[in-house]
N, CA and C atoms as a LAMMPS dump frame, in Angstrom:
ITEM: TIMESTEP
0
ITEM: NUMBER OF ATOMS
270
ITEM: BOX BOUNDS ff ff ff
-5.0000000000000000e+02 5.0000000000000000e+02
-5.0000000000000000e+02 5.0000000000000000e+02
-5.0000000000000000e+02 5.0000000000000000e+02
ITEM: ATOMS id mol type element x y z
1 1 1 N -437.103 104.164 128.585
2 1 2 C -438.142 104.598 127.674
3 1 3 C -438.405 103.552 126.596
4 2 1 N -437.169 102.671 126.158
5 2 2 C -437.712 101.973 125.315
6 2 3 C -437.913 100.547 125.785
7 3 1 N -437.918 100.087 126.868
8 3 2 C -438.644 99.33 127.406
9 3 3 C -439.816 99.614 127.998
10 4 1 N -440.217 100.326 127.816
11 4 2 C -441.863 100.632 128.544
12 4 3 C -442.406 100.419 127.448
13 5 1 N -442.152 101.197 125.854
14 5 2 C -442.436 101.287 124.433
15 5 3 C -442.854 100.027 124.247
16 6 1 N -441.731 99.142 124.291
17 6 2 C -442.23 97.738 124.034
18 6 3 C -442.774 96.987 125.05
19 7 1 N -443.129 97.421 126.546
20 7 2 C -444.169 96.579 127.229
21 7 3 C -445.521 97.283 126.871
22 8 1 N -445.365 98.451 125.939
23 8 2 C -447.015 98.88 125.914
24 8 3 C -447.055 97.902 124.539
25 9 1 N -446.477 97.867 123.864
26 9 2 C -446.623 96.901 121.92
27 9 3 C -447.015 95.33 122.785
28 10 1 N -446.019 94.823 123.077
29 10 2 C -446.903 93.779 123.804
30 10 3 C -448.234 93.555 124.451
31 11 1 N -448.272 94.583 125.298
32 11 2 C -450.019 94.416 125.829
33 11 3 C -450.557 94.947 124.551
34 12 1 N -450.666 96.443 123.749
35 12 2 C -451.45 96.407 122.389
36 12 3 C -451.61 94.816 121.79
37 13 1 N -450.396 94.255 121.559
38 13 2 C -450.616 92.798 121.014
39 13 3 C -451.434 92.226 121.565
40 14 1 N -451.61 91.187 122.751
41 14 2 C -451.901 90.725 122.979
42 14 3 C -453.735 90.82 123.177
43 15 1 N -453.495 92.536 123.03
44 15 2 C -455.425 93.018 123.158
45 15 3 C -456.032 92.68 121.973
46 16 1 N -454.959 92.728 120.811
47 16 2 C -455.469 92.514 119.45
48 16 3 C -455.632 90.743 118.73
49 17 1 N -455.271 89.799 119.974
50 17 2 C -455.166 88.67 120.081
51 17 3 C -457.04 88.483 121.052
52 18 1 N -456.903 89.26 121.891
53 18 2 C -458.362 89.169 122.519
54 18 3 C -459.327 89.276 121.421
55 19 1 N -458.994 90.776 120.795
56 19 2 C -460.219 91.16 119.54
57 19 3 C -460.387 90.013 118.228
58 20 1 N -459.207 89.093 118.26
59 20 2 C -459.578 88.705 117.065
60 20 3 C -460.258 87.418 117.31
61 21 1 N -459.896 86.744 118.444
62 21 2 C -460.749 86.041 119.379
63 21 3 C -461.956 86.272 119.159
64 22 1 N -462.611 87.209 119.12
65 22 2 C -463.915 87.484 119.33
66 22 3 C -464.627 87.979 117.992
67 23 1 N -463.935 88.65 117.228
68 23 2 C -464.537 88.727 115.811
69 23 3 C -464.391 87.087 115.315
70 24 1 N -463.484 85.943 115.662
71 24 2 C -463.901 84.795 114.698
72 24 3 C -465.005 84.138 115.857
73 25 1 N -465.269 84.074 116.661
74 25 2 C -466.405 83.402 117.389
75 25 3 C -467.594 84.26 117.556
76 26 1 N -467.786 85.512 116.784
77 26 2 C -468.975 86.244 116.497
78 26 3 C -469.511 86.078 114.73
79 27 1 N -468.07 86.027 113.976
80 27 2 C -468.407 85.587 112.278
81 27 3 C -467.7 84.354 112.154
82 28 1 N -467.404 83.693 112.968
83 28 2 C -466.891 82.212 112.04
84 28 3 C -466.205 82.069 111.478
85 29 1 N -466.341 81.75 110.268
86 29 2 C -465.09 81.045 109.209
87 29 3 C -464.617 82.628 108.33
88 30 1 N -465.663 83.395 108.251
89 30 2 C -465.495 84.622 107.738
90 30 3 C -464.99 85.115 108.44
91 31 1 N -464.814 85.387 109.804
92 31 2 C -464.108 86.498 110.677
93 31 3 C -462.525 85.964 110.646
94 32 1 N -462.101 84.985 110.342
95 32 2 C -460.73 84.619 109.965
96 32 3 C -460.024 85.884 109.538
97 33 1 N -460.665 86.378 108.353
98 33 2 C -459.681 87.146 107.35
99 33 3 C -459.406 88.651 108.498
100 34 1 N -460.981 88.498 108.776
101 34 2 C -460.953 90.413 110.165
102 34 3 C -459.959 89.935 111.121
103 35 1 N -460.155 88.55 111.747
104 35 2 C -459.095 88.838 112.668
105 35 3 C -457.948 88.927 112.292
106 36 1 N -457.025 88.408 111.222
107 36 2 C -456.107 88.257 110.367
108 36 3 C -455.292 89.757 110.523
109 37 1 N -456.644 90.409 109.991
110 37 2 C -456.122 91.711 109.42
111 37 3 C -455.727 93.015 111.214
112 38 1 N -456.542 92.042 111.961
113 38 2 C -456.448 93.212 113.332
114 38 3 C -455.184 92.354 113.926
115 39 1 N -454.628 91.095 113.908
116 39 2 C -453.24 91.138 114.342
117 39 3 C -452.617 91.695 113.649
118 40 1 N -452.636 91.496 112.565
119 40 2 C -451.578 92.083 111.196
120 40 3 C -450.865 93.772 111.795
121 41 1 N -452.522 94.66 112.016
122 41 2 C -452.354 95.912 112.282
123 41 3 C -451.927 96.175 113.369
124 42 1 N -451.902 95.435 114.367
125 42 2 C -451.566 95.553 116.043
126 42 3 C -449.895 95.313 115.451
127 43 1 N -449.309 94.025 114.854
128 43 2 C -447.588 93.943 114.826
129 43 3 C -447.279 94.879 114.138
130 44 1 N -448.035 95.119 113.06
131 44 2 C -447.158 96.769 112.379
132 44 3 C -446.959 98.111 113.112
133 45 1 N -447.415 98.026 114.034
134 45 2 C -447.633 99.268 115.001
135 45 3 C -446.012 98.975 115.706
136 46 1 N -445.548 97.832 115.629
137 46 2 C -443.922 97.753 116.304
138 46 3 C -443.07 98.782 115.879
139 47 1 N -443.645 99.257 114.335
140 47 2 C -443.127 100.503 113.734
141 47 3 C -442.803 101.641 114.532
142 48 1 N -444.063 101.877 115.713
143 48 2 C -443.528 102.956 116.602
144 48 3 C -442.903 102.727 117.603
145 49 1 N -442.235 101.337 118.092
146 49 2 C -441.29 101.312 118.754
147 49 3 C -440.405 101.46 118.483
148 50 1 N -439.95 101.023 117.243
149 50 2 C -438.847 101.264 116.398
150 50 3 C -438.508 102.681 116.098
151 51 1 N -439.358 103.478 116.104
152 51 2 C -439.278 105.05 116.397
153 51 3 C -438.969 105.49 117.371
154 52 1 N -439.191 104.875 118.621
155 52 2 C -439.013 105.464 119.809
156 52 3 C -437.343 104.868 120.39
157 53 1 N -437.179 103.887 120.015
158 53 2 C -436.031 103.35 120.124
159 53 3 C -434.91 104.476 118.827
160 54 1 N -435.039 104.619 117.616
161 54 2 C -434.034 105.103 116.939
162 54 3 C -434.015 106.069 117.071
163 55 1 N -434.97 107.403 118.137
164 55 2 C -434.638 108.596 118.034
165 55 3 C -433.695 108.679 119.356
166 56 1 N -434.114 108.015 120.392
167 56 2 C -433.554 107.738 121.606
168 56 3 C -431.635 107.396 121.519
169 57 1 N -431.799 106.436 120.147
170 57 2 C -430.149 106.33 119.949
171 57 3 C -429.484 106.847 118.509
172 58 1 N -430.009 107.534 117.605
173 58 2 C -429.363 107.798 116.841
174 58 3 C -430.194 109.89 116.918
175 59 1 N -428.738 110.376 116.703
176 59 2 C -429.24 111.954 116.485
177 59 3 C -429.614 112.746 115.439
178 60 1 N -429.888 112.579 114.169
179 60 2 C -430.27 112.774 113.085
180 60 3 C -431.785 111.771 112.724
181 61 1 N -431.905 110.383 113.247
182 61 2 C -432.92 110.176 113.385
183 61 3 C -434.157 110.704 112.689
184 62 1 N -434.627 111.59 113.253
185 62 2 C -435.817 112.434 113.299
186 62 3 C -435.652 113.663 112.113
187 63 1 N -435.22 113.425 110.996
188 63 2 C -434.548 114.337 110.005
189 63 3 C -434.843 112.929 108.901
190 64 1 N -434.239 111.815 109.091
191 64 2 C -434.031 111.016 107.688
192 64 3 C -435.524 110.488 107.392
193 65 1 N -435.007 109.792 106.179
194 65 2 C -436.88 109.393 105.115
195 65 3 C -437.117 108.221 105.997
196 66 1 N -435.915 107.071 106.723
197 66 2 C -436.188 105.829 107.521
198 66 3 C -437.177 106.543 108.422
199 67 1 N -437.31 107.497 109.343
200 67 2 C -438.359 107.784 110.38
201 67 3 C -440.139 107.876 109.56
202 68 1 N -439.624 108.64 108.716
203 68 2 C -440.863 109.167 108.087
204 68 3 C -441.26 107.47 107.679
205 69 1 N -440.916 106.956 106.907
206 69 2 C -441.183 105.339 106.531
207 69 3 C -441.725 104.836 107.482
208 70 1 N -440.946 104.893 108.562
209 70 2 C -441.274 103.791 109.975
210 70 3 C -442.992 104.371 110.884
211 71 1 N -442.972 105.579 110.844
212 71 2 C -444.07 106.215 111.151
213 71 3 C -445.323 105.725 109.912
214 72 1 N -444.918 105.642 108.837
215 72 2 C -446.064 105.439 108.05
216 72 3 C -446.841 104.648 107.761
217 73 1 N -445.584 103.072 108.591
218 73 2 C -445.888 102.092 108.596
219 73 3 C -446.801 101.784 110.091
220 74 1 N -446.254 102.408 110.928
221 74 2 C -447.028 102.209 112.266
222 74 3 C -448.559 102.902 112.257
223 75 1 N -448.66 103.781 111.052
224 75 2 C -450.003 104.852 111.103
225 75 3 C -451.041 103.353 110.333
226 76 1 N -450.26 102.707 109.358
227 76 2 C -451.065 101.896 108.219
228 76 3 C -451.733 100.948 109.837
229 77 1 N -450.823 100.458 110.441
230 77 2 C -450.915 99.222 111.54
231 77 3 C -451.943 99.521 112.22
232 78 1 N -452.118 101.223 113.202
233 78 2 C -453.249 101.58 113.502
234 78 3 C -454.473 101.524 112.215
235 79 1 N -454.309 101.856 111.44
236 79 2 C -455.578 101.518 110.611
237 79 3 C -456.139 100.144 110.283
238 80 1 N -455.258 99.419 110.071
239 80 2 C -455.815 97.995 109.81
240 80 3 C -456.011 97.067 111.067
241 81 1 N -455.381 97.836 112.092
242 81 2 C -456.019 97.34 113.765
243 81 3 C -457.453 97.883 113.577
244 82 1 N -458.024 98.963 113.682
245 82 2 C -459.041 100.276 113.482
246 82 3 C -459.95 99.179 112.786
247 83 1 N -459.523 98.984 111.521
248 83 2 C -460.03 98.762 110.727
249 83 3 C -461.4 97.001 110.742
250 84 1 N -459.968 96.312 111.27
251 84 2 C -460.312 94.707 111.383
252 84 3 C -461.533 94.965 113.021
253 85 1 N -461.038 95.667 113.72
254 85 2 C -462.131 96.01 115.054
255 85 3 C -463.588 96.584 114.926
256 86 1 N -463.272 97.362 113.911
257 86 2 C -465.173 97.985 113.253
258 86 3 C -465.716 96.827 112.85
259 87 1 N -465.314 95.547 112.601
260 87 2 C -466.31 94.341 112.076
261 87 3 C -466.427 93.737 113.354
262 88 1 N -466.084 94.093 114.543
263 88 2 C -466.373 93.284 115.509
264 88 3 C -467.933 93.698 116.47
265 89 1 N -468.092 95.423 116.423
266 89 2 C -469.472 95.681 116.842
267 89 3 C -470.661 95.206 116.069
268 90 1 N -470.49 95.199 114.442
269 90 2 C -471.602 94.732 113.446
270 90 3 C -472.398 93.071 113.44
């Protein structure tokens, strides 16, 4: 289970390596910062591997503030993936 976790974070990565590809050769010197921000949000999303891995080996896990943290950080990652990708249809 937690190798599948992290072959799906890898392909997410690497899609967010496609998108940013394409927001800087649609805005240029400006799309720097969008693509910036859509890898940024694609590696923070490792957050939910790191979830899927510590509930898998530790049993309290899913009870302490570290989960809740690690989730909050992987929710921010989807947003600033989300986020840096809405400048790519405009």
């Amino acid at each position: 289970m937690g190798l599948v976790a992290l072959i799906l974070w890898g392909m997410f990565l690497l899609l967010s390596f496609v998108f940013a590809g394409a927001i800087g050769l649609q805005r240029g010197r400006k799309g720097i910062i969008w693509a910036g921000i859509t890898v940024l949000g694609a590696a923070l999303t490792y957050a939910f591997v790191c979830v899927v891995l510590g509930v898998l080996e530790l049993e309290g896990y899913l009870k302490s503030m570290s989960f809740v943290f690690t989730v909050g950080v992987g929710v921010a990652g989807l947003f600033l993936f989300g986020w840096g990708v809405t400048k790519l249809r405009r």
